[in-house]
C-alpha positions as CSV (number, residue, x, y, z in Angstrom):
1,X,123.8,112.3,89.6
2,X,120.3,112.9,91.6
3,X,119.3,114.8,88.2
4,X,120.0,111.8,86.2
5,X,117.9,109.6,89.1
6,X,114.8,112.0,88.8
7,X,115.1,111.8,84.7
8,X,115.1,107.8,85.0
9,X,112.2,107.5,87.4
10,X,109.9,109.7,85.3
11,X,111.0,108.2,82.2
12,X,109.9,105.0,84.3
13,X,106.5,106.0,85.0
14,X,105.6,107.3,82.0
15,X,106.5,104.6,79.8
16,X,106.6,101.2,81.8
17,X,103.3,99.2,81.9
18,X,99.6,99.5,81.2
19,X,97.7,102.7,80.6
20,X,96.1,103.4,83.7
21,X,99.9,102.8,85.8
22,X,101.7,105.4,83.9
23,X,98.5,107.7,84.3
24,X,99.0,107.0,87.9
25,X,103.0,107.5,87.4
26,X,101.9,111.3,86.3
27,X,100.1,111.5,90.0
28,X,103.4,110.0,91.5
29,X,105.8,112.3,89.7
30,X,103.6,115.6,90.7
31,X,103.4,114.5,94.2
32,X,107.1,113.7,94.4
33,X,107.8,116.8,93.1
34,X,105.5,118.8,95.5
35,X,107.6,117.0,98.5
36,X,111.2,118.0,96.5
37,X,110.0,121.5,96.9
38,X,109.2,121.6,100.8
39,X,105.6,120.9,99.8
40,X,104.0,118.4,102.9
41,X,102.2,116.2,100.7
42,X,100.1,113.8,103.2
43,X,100.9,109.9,102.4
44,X,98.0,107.0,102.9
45,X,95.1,109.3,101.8
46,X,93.2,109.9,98.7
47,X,94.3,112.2,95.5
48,X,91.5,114.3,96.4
49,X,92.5,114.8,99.7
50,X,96.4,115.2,98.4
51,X,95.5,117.8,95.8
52,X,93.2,119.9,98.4
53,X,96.4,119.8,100.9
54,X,98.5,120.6,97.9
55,X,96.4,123.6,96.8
56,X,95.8,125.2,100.3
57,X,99.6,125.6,100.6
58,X,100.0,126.8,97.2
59,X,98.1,129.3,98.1
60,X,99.2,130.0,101.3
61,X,102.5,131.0,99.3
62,X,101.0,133.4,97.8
63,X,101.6,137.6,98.5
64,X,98.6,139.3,99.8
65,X,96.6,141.4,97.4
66,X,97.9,138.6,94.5
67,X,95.8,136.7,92.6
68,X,95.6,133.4,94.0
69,X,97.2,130.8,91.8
70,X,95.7,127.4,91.3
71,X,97.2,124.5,90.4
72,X,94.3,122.8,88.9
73,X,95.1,119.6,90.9
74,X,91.6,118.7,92.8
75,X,90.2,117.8,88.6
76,X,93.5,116.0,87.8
77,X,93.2,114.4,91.2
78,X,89.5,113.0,89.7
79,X,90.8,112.4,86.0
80,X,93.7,110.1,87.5
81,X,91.2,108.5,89.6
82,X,88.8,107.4,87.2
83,X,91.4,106.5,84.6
84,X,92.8,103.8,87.2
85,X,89.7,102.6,88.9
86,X,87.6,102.1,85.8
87,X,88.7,99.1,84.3
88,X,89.1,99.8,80.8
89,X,92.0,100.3,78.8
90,X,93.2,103.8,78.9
91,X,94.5,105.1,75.4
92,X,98.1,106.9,74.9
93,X,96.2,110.2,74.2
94,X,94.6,110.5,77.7
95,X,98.1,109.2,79.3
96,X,100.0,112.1,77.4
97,X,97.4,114.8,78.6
98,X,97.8,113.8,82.3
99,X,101.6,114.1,82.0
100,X,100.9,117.2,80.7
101,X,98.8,118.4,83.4
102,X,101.0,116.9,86.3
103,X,103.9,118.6,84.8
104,X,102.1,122.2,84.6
105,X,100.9,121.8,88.3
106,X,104.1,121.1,89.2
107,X,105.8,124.0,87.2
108,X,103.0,126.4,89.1
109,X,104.3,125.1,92.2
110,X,107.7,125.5,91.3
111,X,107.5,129.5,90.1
112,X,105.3,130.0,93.2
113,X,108.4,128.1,95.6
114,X,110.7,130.7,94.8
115,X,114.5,130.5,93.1
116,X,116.0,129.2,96.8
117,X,113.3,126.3,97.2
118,X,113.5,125.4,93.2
119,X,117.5,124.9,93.4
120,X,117.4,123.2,96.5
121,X,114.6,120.8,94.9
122,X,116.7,119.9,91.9
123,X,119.3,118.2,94.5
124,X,116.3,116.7,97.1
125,X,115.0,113.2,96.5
126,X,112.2,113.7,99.4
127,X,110.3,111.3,98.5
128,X,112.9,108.4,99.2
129,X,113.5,110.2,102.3
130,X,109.8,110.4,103.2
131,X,109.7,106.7,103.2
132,X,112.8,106.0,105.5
133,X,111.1,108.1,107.6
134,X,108.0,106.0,108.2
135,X,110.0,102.7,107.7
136,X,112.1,104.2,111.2
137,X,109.1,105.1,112.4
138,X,107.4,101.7,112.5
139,X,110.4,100.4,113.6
140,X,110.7,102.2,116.6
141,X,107.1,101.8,117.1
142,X,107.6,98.5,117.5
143,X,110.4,98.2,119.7
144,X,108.1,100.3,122.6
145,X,106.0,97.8,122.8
């Protein structure tokens, strides 16, 4: 059932609407799937900002004496960016090549997690849960006052 859920909201973003949305649908889909695997992927910020989070933890994964792996996300962070702030219409070519990216970053990620984090990701939704959480939070934040 929740593998059916992820298949429909990424076939969602990266086919409903304009150009630049589903580019930003790639964004959306890597970042949810950083939080699916443990990953604390900061909310209310900048892509650049998310991606340099994102790749300090990658590497913090990482054995010592091991190459450090990169993810490549800071320059997808900027190529997303540009593609939904410019104003111009963004062709199917460039849309397909940020899926691809997103989807490579988020296959690093997932090799670097380990087996344990990767199974338990298949089953998480995190990102629904993520936004309970702030929902309860504002909640109770207003209650205290």
């Amino acid at each position: 059932m929740i593998g059916a859920l992820k298949a429909r909201r990424r076939r969602r973003r990266r086919s409903a609407g304009s150009g630049d949305l589903r580019v930003a649908g790639s964004w959306d889909e890597l970042t949810d799937g950083y939080s699916e695997l443990g990953f604390e992927v900061p909310r209310g910020t900048t892509r650049l900002l998310v991606a340099a989070a994102l790749e300090s933890q990658l590497a913090g994964q990482q054995p010592a004496g091991q190459y450090p792996v990169s993810a490549g996300l800071t320059p997808l962070a900027g190529r997303v960016d540009r593609a939904v702030f410019n104003g111009r219409e963004i062709d199917d070519d460039l849309v397909e090549q940020s899926w691809a990216e997103a989807l490579d970053s988020l296959g690093i990620a997932e090799t670097s997690a380990g087996r344990l984090r990767r199974l338990v990701g298949r089953f998480r939704i995190r990102s629904r849960r993520d936004w309970n959480k702030q929902d309860w939070r504002k909640r109770d934040t207003s209650r205290r006052k």
